[in-house]
C-alpha positions as a printed Julia matrix, in Angstrom:
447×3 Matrix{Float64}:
  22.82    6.59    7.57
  19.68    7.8     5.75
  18.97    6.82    2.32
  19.69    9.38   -0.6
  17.43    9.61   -3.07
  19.46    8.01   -6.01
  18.08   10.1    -8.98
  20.86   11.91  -10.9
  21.49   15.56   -9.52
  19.14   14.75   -6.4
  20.77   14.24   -3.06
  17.6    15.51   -0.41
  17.45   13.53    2.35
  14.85   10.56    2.64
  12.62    8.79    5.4
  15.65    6.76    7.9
  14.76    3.28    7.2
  17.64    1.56    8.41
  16.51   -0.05   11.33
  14.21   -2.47    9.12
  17.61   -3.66    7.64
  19.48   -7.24    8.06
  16.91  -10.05    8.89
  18.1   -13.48    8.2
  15.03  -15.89    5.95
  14.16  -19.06    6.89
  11.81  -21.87    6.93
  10.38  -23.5    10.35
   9.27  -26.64   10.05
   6.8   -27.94   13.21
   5.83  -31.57   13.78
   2.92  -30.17   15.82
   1.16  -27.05   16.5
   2.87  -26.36   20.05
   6.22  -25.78   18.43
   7.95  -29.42   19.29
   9.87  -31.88   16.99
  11.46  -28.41   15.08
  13.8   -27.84   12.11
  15.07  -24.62   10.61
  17.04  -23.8     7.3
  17.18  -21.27    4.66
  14.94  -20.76    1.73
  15.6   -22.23   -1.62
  17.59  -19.58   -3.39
  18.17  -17.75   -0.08
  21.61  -16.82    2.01
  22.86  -19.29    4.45
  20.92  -18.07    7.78
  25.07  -17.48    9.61
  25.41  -14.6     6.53
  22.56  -13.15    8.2
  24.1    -9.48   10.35
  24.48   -9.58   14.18
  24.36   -6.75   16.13
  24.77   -6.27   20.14
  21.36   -8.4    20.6
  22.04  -10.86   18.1
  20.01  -11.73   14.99
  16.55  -11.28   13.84
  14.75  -13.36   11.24
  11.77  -13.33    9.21
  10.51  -17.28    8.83
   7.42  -19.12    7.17
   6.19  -21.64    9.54
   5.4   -25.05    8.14
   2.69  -27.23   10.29
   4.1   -30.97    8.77
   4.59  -29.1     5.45
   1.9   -26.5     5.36
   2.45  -23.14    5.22
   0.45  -21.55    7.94
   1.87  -18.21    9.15
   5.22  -15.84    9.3
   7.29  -14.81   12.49
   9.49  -11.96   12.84
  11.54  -11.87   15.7
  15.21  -11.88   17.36
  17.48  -14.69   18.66
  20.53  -13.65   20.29
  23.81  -14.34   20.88
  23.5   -18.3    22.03
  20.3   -19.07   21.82
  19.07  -21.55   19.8
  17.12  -20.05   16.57
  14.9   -23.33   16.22
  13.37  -23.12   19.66
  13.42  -19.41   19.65
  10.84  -19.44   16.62
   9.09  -22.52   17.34
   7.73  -20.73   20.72
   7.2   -17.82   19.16
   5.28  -19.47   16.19
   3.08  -21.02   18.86
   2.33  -17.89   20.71
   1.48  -15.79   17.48
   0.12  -17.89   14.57
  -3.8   -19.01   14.48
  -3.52  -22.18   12.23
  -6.18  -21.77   10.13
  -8.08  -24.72    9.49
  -6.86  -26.84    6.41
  -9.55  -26.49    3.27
 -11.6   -29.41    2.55
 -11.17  -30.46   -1.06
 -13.11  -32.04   -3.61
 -11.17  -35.24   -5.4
  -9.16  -34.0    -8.27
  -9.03  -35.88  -11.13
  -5.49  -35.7   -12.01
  -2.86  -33.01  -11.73
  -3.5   -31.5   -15.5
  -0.25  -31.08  -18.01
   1.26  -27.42  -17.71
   3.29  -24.96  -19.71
   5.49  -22.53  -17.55
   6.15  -19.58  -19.17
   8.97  -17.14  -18.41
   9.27  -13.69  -19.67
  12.9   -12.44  -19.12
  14.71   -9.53  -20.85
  18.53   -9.71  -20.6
  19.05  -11.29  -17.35
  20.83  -15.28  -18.35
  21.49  -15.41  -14.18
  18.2   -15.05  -12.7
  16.74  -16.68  -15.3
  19.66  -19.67  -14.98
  18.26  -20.01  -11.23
  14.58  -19.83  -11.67
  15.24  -22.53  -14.41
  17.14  -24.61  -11.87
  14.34  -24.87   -9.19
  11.44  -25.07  -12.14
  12.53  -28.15  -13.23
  13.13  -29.76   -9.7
   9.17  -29.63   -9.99
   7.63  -32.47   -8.38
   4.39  -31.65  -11.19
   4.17  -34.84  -13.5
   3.78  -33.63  -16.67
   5.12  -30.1   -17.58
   7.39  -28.02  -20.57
   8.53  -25.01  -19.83
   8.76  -21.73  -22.36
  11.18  -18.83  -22.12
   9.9   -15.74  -23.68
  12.48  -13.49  -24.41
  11.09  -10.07  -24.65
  12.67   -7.52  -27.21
  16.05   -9.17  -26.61
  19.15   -6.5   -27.3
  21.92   -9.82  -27.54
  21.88  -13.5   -28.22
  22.44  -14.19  -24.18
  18.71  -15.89  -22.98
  18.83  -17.69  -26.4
  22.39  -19.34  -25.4
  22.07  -19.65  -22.27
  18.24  -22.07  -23.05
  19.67  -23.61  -26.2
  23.09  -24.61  -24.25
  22.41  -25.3   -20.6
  18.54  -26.44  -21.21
  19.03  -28.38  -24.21
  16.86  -31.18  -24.61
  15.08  -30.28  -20.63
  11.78  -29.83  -21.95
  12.73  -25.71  -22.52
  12.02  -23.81  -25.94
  12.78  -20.39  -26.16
  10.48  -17.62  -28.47
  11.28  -14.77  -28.88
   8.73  -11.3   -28.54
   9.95   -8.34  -30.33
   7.15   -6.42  -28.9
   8.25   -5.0   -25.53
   6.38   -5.59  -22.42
   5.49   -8.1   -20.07
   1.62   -8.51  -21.14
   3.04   -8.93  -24.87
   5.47  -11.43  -23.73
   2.79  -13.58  -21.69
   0.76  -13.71  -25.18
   3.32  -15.17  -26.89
   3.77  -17.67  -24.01
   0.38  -18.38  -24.54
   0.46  -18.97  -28.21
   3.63  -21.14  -27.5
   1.81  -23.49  -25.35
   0.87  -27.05  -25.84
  -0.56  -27.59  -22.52
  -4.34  -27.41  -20.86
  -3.38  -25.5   -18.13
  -0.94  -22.15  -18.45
   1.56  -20.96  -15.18
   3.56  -17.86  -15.04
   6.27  -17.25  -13.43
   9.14  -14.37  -13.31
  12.6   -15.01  -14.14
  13.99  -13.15  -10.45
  12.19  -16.05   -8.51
  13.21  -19.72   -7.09
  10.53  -21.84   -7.58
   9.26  -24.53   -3.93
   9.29  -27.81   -5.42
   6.25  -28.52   -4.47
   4.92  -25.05   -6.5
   3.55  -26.25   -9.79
   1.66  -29.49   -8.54
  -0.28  -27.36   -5.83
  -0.48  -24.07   -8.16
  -2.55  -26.33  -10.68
  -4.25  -29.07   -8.81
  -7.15  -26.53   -8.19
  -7.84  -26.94  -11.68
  -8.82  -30.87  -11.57
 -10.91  -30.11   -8.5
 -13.29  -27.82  -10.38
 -13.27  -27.24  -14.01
 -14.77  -24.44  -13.72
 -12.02  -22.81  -12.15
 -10.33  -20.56  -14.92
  -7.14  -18.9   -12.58
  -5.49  -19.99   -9.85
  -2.65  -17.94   -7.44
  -0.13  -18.43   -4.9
   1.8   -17.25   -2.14
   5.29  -15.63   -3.1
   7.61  -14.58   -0.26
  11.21  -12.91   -0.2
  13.95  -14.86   -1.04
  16.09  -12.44    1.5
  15.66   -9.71    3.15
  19.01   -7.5     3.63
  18.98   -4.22    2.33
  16.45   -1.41    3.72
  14.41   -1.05    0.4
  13.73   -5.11    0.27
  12.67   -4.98    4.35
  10.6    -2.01    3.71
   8.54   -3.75    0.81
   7.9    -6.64    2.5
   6.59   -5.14    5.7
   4.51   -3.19    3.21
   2.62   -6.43    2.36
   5.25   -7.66   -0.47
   2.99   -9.72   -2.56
   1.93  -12.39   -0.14
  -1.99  -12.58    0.09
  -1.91  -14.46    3.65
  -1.69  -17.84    4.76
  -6.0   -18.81    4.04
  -7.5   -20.36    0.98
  -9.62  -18.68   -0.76
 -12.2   -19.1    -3.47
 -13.35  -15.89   -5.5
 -16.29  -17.1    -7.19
 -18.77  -14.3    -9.27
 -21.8   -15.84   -8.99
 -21.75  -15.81   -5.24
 -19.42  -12.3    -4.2
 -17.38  -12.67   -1.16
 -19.27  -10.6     2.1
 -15.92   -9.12    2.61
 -15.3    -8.08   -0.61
 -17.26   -4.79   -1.14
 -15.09   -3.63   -4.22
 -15.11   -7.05   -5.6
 -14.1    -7.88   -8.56
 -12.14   -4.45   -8.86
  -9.78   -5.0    -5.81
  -7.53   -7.18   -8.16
  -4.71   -6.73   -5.93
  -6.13   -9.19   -3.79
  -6.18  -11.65   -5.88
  -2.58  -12.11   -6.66
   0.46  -11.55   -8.6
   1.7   -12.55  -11.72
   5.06  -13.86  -10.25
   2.25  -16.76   -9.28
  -0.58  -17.26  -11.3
  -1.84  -19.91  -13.77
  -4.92  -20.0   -15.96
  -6.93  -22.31  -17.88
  -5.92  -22.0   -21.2
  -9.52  -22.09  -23.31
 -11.1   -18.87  -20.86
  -7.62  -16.63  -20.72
  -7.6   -17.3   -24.68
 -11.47  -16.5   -24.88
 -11.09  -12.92  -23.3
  -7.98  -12.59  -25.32
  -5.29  -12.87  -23.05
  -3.48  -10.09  -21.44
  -3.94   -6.29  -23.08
  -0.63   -5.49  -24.66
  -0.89   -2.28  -23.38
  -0.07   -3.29  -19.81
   2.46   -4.67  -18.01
   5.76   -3.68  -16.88
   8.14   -2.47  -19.79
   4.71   -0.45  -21.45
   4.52    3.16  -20.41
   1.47    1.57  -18.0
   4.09    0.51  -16.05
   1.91   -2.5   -15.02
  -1.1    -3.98  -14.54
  -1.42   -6.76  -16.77
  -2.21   -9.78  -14.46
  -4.71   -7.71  -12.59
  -6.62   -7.02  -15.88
  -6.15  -11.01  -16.6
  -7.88  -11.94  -13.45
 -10.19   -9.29  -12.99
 -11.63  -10.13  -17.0
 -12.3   -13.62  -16.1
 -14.28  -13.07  -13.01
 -15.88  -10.45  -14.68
 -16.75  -13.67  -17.46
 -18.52  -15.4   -14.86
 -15.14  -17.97  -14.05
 -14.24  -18.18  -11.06
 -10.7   -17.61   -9.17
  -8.56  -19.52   -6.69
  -6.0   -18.24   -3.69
  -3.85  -21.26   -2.68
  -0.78  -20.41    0.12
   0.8   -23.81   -0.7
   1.83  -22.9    -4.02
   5.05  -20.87   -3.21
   7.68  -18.98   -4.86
  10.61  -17.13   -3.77
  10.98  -13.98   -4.98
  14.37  -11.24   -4.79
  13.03   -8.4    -4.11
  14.46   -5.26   -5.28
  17.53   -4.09   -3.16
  17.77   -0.14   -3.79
  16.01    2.76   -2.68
  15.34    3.74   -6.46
  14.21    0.48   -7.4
  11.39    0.69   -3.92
  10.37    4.09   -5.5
   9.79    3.14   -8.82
   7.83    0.06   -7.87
   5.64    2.14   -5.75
   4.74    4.44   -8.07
   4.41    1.16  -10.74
   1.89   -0.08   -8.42
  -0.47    3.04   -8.18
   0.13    3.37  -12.3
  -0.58   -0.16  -12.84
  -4.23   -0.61  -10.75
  -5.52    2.24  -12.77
  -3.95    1.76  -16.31
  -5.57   -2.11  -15.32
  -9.44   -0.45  -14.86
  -9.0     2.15  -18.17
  -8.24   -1.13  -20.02
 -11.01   -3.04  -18.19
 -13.57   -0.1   -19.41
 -12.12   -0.01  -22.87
 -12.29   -3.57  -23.97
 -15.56   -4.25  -21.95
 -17.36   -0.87  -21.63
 -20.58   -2.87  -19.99
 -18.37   -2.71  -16.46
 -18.52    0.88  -16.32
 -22.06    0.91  -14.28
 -20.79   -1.72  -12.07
 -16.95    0.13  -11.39
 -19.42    3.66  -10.51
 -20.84    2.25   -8.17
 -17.73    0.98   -6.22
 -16.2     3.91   -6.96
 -16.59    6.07   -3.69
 -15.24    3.28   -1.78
 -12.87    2.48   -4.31
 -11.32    6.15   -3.56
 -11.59    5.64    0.45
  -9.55    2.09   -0.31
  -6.95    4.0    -2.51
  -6.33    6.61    0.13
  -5.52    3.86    2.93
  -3.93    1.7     1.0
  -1.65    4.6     0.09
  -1.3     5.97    3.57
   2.31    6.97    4.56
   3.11    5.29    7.86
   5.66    5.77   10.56
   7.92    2.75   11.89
   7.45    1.66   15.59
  10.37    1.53   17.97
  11.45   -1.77   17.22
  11.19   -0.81   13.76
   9.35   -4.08   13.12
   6.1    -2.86   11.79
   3.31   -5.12   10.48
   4.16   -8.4    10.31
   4.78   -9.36    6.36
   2.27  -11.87    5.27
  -0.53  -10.19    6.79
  -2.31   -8.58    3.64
  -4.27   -5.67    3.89
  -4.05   -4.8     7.32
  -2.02   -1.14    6.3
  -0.57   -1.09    9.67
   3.37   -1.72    8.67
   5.49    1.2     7.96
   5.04    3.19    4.29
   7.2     6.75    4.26
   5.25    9.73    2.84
   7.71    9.93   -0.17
   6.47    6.42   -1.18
   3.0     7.55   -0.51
   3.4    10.53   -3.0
   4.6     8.23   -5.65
   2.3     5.72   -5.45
  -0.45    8.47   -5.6
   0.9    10.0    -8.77
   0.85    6.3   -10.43
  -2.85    5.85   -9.61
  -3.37    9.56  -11.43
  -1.07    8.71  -13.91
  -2.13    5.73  -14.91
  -4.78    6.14  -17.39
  -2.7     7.99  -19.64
   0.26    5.52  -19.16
  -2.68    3.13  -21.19
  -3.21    5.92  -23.28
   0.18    6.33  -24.53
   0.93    2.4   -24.65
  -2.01    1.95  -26.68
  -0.68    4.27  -29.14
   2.7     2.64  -29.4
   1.53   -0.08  -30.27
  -0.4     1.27  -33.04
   2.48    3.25  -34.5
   4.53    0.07  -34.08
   2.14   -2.18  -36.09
   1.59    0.76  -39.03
   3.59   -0.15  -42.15
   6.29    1.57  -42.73
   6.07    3.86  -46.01
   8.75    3.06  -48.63
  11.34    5.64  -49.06
């Protein structure tokens, strides 16, 4: 049945997605490369693969494919009735996937001491489950912070003080609303040398936090470091439809971002912040991200910007000379959104944020405006392909999720539209969060 669009009053029909529904989430562990000495399960945080739907042809499933513990790819495909899902996979892994070699690293000194903060708002059960895998970290030396942004009850605050009593969790508290404002007060919460962020609707690899900051004894000159999140499941429409959009994976390759020496394949770099990562995975040295003033208030998710406060945070600090790591072993988990609504709103979140991320850019440092010219004609050709509304094939399988920045996977024209009003919309969103938070810091005249 199509989707409706779920507005009040609005019941016009909308792009039939349905056939990118009901894909089962695993992990595929290989011994070797050829696809023998296999193991399957489901994610951390994920459904039991049997709650997975069958149809007449059995099951299909989306799985990240582990080489002896590194991640090295995603598979999409169907097992049916009998078969064994393993082997199914396995073959199909070794068919599809190009390992790419493994990155040569420098010795690290030691893993450094982290903070994780959390910015939640009025949601104790996500943030009871991201707790749960954060502190079944394998990292050495870690505390974790809960911000709890502009809270309406006392529920985050009883739920840390009870259940995560003496755990190594404090919870603050940020009256300001918005995410950015919320990862500033993480930031002045923190006792640690190194700063990771998280979301509170994400289940945490245990292996996340030890390879999402070992970058960071390998060079110190590295001042941000990202990883690779991936869907937790995959069942409704909406959450199918984002991931085969590209989700917020950035690929299975390491990659170092360095300003001094701008990647060849890069031609928009450092504006193409999307690239870079997310800030469901990100962690930054704390002297630099404090230096450049941490994250604009006036972005982020919960501002009328509707976004675009980690892309300003990384985009700054390359534009500071630091430079920026990609690393696909750091994973997290992440539950995707499961309505249509939801799918629209974040599209037209994402156009909003990227350009209420460049106003700020050009407001706080006005000496990148030459440089963001420049890249601007390209900048608008990127926009209108990344944008692009595409059609489903007849499997309905589209692009294969993982595979960032291809724009081959399917993208309705409705989402299109939205996403194309955010990018025009969003440097007034700035605009008008800017000037909430003046009116909210202006003392109040006594009556």
């Amino acid at each position: 049945m199509p989707y409706r669009n779920e507005r009040a009053g609005n019941t016009r029909r909308l792009p039939d997605i349905s056939r990118l529904a009901g894909l089962a989430v695993a992990e595929l562990e290989l011994d070797a490369a050829d696809g023998t000495g296999v193991r399957i399960g489901p994610v951390p945080g994920g459904p039991p693969l049997d709650a997975a739907p069958r149809d007449g042809d059995g099951r299909r499933f989306f799985a990240l494919v582990r080489l002896r513990g590194r991640p090295v790819g995603t598979v999409v495909g169907r097992v049916r009735e009998g078969e064994d899902p393993a082997s199914v996979l396995a073959k199909q892994a070794a068919d599809e996937i190009v390992v790419p070699d493994a990155p040569e690293r420098p010795p690290a000194r030691e893993i450094p001491r982290a903070t994780v903060v959390v910015a939640t708002r009025e949601r104790p059960g996500q943030l009871a489950r991201a707790l749960d895998s954060l502190l079944a970290q394998d990292h050495p030396d870690f505390e974790i912070v809960v911000v709890d942004n502009a809270p309406l009850t006392g529920s985050t605050r009883e739920l840390v003080t009870s259940a995560y009593a003496g755990r190594g969790v404090r919870h603050v508290v940020e009256p300001v609303p918005g995410l950015a404002a919320a990862h500033n007060r993480g930031v002045v919460a923190a006792t640690s040398e190194v700063l990771a962020f998280t979301d509170d609707d994400v289940v945490a690899d245990p292996h996340w936090l030890t390879a999402l900051t070992r970058p960071f004894g390998e060079d110190p000159r590295t001042a941000c470091v990202t990883g690779l999140i991936l869907p937790a499941r995959l069942t409704t429409p909406a959450q199918v439809l984002l991931e085969s959009h590209g989700g917020f994976a950035k690929g299975f390759t390491a990659r170092h971002y360095d300003p001094a020496h701008p990647p060849a394949d890069e031609p928009l770099f450092p504006f193409t912040a999307g690239r870079f990562g997310s800030g469901a995975n990100m962690a930054f040295r704390a002297g630099p991200l404090r230096a450049v003033g941490g994250f604009d208030p006036a972005t982020g998710t919960g501002t009328p910007a509707r976004g675009g406060d980690d892309l300003y945070a990384f985009v700054r600090l390359l534009a500071e000379g630091y430079p920026l790591r990609y690393t696909p072993e750091a994973i997290v988990w992440h539950h995707h959104r499961e309505r249509w609504g939801d799918l629209c709103g974040q599209a037209y979140g994402y156009g909003a944020g990227l350009t209420a991320c460049l106003t700020a850019l050009l407001v706080r440092r006005p000496a990148l405006l030459p440089s963001l010219l420049a890249r601007l004609p390209r900048g608008l050709a990127h926009a209108r392909t990344m944008t692009a509304s595409r059609g489903t094939d007849a499997s309905g399988r589209g692009g294969v999720p993982g595979a960032h920045g291809t724009y081959t996977y399917p993208w309705p024209r409705h989402l299109s539209r939205l996403e194309r009003r955010g990018l025009l919309y969003g440097p007034l969103g700035y605009v008008r969060a800017r000037l909430a938070l003046h009116g909210a810091s202006r003392p109040r005249a006594e009556g």
